[in-house]
C-alpha positions as CSV (number, residue, x, y, z in Angstrom):
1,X,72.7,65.6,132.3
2,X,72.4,69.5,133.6
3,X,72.3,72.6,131.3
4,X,75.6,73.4,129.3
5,X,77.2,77.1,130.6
6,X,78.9,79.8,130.3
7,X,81.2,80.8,133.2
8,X,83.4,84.2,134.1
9,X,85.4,83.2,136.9
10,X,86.8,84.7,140.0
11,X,89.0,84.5,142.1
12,X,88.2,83.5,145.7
13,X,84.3,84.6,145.0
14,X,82.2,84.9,147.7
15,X,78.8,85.5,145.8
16,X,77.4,83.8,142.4
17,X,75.2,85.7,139.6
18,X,73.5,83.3,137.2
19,X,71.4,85.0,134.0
20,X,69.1,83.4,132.3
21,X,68.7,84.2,128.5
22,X,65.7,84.4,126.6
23,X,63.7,83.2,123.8
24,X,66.0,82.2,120.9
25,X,69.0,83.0,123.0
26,X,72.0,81.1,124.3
27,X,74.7,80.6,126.9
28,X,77.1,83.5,125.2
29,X,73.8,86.4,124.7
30,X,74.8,88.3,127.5
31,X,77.9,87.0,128.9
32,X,79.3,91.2,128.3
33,X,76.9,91.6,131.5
34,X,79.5,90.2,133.7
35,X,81.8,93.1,132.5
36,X,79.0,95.8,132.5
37,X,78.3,94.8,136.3
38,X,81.3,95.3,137.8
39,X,81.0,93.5,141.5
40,X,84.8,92.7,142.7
41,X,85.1,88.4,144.0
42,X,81.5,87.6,142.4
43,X,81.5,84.5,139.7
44,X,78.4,84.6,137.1
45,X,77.2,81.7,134.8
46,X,75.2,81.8,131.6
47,X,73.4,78.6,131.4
48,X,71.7,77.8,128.1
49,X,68.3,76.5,127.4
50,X,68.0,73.0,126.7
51,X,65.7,72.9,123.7
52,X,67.2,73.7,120.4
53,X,65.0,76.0,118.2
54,X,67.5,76.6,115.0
55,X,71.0,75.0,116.0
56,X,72.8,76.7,112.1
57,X,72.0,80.1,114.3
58,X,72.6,79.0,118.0
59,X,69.1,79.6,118.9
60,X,67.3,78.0,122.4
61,X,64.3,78.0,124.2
62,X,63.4,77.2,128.2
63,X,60.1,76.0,126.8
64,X,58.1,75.3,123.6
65,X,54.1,75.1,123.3
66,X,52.4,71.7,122.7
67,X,49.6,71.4,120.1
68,X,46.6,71.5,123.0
69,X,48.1,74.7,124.1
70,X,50.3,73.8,127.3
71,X,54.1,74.5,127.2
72,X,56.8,71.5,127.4
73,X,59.2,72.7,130.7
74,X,60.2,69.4,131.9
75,X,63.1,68.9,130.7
76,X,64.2,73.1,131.7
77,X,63.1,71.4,134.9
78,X,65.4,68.8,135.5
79,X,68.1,70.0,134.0
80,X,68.0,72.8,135.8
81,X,67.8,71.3,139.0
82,X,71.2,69.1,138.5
83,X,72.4,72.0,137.3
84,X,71.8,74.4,140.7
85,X,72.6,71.1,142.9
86,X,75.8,70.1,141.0
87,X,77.5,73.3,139.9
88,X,76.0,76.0,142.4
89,X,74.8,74.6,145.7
90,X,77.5,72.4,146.1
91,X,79.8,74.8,146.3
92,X,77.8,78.2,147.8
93,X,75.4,78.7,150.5
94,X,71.9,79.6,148.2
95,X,71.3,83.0,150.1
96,X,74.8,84.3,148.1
97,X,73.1,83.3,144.4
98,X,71.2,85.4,142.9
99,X,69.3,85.4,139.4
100,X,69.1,87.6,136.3
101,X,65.9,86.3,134.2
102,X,65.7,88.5,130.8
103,X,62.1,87.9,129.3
104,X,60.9,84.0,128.9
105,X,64.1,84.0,131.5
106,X,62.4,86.1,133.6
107,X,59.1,83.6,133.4
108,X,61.4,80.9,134.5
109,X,62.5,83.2,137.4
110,X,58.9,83.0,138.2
111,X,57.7,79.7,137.6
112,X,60.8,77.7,138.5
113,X,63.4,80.0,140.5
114,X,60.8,81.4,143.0
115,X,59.4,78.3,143.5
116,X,62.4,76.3,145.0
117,X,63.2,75.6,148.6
118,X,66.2,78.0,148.9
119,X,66.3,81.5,149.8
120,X,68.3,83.3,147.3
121,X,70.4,86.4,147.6
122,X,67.9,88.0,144.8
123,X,65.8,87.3,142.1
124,X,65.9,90.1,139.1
125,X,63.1,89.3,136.4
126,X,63.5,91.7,133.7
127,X,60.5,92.1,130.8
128,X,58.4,88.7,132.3
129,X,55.0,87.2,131.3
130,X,52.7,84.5,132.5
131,X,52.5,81.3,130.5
132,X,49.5,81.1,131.8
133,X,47.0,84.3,132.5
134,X,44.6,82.3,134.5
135,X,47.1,81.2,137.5
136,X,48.0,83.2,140.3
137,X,51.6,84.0,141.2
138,X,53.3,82.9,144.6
139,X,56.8,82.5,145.7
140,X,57.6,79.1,148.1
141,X,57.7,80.4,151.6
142,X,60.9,79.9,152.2
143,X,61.6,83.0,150.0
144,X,59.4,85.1,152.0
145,X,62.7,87.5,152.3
146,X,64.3,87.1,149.5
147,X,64.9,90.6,147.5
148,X,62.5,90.7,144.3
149,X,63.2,93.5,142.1
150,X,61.0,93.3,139.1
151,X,61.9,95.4,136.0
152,X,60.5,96.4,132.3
153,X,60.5,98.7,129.8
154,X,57.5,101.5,129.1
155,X,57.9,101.4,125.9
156,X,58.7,97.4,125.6
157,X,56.2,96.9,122.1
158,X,57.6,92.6,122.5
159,X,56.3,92.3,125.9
160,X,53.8,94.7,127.6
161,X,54.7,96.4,130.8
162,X,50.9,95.4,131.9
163,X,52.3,92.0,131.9
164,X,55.2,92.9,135.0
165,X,52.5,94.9,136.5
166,X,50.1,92.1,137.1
167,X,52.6,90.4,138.1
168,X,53.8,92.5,141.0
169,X,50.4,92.8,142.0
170,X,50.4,89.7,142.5
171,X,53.5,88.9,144.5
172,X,52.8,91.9,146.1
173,X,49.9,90.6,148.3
174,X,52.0,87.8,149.9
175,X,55.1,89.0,150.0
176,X,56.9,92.9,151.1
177,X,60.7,92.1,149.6
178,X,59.3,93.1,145.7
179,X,59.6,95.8,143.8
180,X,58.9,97.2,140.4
181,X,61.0,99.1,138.2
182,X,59.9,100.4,135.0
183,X,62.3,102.2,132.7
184,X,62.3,104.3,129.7
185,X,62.9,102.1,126.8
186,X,62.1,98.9,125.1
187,X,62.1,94.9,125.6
188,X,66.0,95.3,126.6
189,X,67.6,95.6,130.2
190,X,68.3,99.4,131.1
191,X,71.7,100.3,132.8
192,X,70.1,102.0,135.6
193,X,67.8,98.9,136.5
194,X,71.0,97.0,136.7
195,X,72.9,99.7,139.2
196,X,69.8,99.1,141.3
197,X,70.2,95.5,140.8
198,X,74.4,95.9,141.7
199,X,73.4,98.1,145.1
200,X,71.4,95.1,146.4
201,X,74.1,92.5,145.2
202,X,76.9,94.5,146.7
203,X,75.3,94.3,150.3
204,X,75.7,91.1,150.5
């Protein structure tokens, strides 16, 4: 079974934009995006988490922490995975897709996204964090040009910024497509990170 979705079609589209939502969000959190970002013949999808946190107040997670301390991703994983193959890949080539990730979104950007086979159009983490501190970030070298462009709030008091920082340290060392963006303002997306975001989409 793959993840269930939002969609905002278009009409003959020639590029894709899939967000992913964050913790306790779901596949309507920030569907107004595809209105906010206005990129003409461009189709997005909202996919939602698989694991159900509080269903009364449509609430999901991408992961959830076992009692020894790891986190449960498998089924994010797969699901994920039938999703891209059935719904995306089937019908676009992968280097016209490109990913929002907003907070534990952005960490699956990281840990799952950026690991994959495919070069993407772009990969925009937004407010990120390691699961785990001790392991060191790479992307699978067939992403080695893929566009990164990391963002996150100065004042973000949810996630720290040193959290994107490390991060783009990291990425940095291996690979020269990555960027980071901080804004004024808190654990939220800012509009001018996402006109940066709509430059790089629109060249494609």
């Amino acid at each position: 079974m793959s993840l269930k979705f939002t969609q905002v079609d278009s009409e003959n589209f020639e590029k894709i934009i899939i967000f992913i939502h964050g913790w306790k969000g779901n596949k309507d959190s920030f569907k107004s995006l595809s209105s906010i970002i206005n990129i003409p013949k461009t189709k997005w999808y909202f996919p939602q988490a698989p694991y159900e946190m509080d269903i009364s107040l449509n609430q999901f997670s991408w992961s959830f922490q076992n009692p020894d301390g790891s986190y449960e991703v498998e089924e994010t994983v797969q699901k994920f995975n039938i999703f891209l193959k059935n719904e995306i890949l089937s019908k676009i080539d992968s280097k016209k897709v490109f990913f929002i990730g907003f907070s534990q979104g952005a960490t699956i950007c990281y840990e799952l996204i950026l690991q994959m086979k495919y070069p993407w159009g772009g990969v925009f983490p937004v407010a990120g964090f390691k699961r785990d501190k001790n392991s060191f970030f790479t992307i699978n070298e067939s992403q080695i040009n893929t566009p990164i462009i990391i963002g996150h709030g100065i004042k973000d008091d949810v996630i720290p910024i040193s959290s994107s920082e490390v991060i783009f340290k990291e990425l940095k060392q291996k690979h020269n497509n990555v960027f980071l963006e901080k804004f004024n303002g808190g654990h939220k997306i800012s509009i001018n990170y996402l006109k940066k975001i709509q430059e790089i989409i629109h060249k494609y």
